[in-house]
C-alpha positions as CSV (number, residue, x, y, z in Angstrom):
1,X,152.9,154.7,-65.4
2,X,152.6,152.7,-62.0
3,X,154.8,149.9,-62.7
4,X,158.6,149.9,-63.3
5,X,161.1,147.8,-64.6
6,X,165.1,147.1,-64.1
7,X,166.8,149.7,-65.8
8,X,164.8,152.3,-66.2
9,X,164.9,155.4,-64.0
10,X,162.6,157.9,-61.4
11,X,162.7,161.3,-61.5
12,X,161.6,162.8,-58.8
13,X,158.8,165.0,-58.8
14,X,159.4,168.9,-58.9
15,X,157.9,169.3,-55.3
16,X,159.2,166.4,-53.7
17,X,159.4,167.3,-49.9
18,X,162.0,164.2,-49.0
19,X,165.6,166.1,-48.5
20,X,167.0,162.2,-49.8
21,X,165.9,162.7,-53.2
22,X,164.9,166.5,-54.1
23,X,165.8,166.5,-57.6
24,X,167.1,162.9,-57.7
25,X,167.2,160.4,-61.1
26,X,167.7,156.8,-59.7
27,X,168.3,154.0,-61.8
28,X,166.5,150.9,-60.9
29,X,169.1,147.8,-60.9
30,X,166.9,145.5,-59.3
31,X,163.0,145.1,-59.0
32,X,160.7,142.1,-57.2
33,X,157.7,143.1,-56.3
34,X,157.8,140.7,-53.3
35,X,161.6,141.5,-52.5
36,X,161.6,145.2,-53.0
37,X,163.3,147.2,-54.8
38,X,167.3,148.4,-55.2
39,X,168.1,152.0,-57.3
40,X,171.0,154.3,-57.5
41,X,171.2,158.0,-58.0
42,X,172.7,159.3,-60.6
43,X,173.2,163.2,-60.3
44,X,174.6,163.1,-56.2
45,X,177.9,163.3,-55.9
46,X,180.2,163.7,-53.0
47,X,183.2,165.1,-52.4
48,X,185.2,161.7,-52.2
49,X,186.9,159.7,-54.7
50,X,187.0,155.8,-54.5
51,X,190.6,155.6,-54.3
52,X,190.1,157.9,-50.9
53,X,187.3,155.1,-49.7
54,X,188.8,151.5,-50.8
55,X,193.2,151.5,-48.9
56,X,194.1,149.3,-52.1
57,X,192.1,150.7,-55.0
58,X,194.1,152.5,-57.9
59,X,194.1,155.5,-58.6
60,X,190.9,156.6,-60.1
61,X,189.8,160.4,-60.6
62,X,186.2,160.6,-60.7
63,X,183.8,161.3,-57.9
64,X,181.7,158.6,-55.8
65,X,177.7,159.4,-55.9
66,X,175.9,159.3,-52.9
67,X,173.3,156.1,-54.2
68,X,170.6,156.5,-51.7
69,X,170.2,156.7,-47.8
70,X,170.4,153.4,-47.4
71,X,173.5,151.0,-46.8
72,X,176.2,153.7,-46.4
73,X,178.6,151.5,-45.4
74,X,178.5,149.8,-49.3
75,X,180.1,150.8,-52.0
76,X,178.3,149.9,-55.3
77,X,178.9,150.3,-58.9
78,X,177.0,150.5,-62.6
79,X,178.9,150.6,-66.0
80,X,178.9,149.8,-69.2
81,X,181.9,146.9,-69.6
82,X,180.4,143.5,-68.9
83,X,181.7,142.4,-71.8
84,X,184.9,142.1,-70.0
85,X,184.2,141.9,-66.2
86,X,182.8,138.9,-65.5
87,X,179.8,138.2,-62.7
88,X,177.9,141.4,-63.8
89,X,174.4,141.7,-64.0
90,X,173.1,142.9,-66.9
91,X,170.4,145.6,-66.4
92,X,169.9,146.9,-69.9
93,X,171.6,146.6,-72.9
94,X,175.1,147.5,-72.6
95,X,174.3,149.0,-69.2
96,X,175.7,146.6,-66.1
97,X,175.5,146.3,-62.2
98,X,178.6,144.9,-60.5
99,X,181.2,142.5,-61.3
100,X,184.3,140.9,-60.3
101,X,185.5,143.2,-57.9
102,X,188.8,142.3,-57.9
103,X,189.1,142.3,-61.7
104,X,187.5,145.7,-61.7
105,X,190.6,146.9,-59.6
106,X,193.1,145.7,-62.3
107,X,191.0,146.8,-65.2
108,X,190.9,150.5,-63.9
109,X,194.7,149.8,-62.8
110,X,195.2,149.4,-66.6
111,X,193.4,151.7,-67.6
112,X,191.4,149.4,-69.3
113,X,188.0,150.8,-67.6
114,X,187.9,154.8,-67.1
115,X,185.8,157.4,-65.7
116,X,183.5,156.9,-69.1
117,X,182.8,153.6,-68.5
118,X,181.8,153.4,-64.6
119,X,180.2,155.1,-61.9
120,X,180.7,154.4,-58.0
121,X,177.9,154.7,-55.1
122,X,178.1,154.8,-51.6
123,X,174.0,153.4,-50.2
124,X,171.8,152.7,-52.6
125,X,168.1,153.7,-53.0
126,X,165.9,151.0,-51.4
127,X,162.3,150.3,-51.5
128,X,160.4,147.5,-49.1
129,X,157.9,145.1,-51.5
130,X,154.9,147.7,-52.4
131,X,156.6,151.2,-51.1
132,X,157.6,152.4,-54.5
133,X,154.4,151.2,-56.2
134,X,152.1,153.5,-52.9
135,X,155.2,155.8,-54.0
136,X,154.4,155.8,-57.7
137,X,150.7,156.0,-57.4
138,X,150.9,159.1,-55.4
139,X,153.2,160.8,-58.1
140,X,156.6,161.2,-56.0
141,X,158.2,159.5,-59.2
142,X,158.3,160.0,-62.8
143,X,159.2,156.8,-64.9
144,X,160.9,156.8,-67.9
145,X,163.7,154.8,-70.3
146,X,167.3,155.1,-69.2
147,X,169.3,157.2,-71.9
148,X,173.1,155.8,-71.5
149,X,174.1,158.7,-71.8
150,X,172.8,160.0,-68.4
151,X,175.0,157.6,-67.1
152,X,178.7,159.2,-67.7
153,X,177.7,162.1,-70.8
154,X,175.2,164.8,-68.5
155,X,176.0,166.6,-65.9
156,X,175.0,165.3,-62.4
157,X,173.8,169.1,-62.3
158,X,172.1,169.3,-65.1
159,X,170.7,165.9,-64.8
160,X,167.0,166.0,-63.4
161,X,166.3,169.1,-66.0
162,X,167.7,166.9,-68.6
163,X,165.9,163.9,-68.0
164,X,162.2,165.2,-68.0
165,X,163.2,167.5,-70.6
166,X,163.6,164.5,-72.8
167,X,160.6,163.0,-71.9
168,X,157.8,165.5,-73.1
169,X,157.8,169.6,-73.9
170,X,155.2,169.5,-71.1
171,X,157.7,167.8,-68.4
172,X,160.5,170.3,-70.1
173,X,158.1,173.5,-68.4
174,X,157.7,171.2,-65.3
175,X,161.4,171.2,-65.0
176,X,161.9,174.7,-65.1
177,X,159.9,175.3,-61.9
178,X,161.8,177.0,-59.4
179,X,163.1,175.3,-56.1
180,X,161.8,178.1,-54.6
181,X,158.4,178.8,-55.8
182,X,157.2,181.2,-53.7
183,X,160.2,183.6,-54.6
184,X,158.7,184.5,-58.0
């Protein structure tokens, strides 16, 4: 597959040799081919919660996910209640991309919204108009459907295996390669 649409994710490519994205599944929130292209990763987390990032945010124990090199000074979210949080962006059914910001805050506050309904990002994944298609046509990414439940259900560990194990019984041996091939 060498194009892509919003909502779908890349797995990276068992030998991927970029540090960034070693094992990474992004979810694609935005895609123009002339405009570029805007992702999030879904299995990095870091050792921060958004309550320690934002002075006025409530409290909210879940971990923040590092979204991409890119833009480390934004703090980005996806979840799965834009029913009820108005400005977001739908990118795939039941699955959303930001919001009222302010309205999040009281929503989590009230426990309304929980850890099972969003995830937060600091950067984003990025991609200038025609880098991830060269990117896609070299084979750095596999492309597939977003499950929602690789959004709050899997593991951020066990993510990448998961998500080309899904795919195919041959991307299922592919995902047992070793980091470390040369140590078998």
């Amino acid at each position: 597959m060498n194009e892509i649409d919003i909502g779908q994710i890349l797995i990276s490519e068992p030998f991927m040799e970029d540090p960034n994205f070693k094992q990474a599944v992004i979810l694609i929130c935005d895609y123009v081919l002339e405009h570029g292209t805007v992702g999030f990763m879904l299995n990095k987390p870091i050792d921060m919660k958004v309550d320690e990032l934002i002075d006025d945010f409530p409290d909210f124990d879940d971990s923040v996910y590092l979204g991409g090199p890119v833009g480390h000074d934004t703090i980005h979210y996806v979840h799965t209640r834009g029913d009820i949080l108005d400005g977001s962006v739908e990118i795939r059914d039941g699955l959303y991309w930001g919001g009222d910001f302010d309205k999040l805050k009281f929503l989590i506050d009230t426990k309304v919204i929980t850890s099972e309904h969003v995830k937060f990002f600091v950067g984003y994944s990025g991609w200038s108009p025609g880098q991830l298609s060269d990117e896609l046509k070299m084979g750095s990414w596999v492309v597939d459907d977003m499950d929602s439940n690789y959004l709050i259900n899997i593991s951020s560990d066990d993510l990448w295996k998961s998500s080309l194990t899904n795919m195919s019984s041959s991307m299922a041996i592919i995902a047992e390669i070793p980091d470390k091939v040369n140590l078998n």
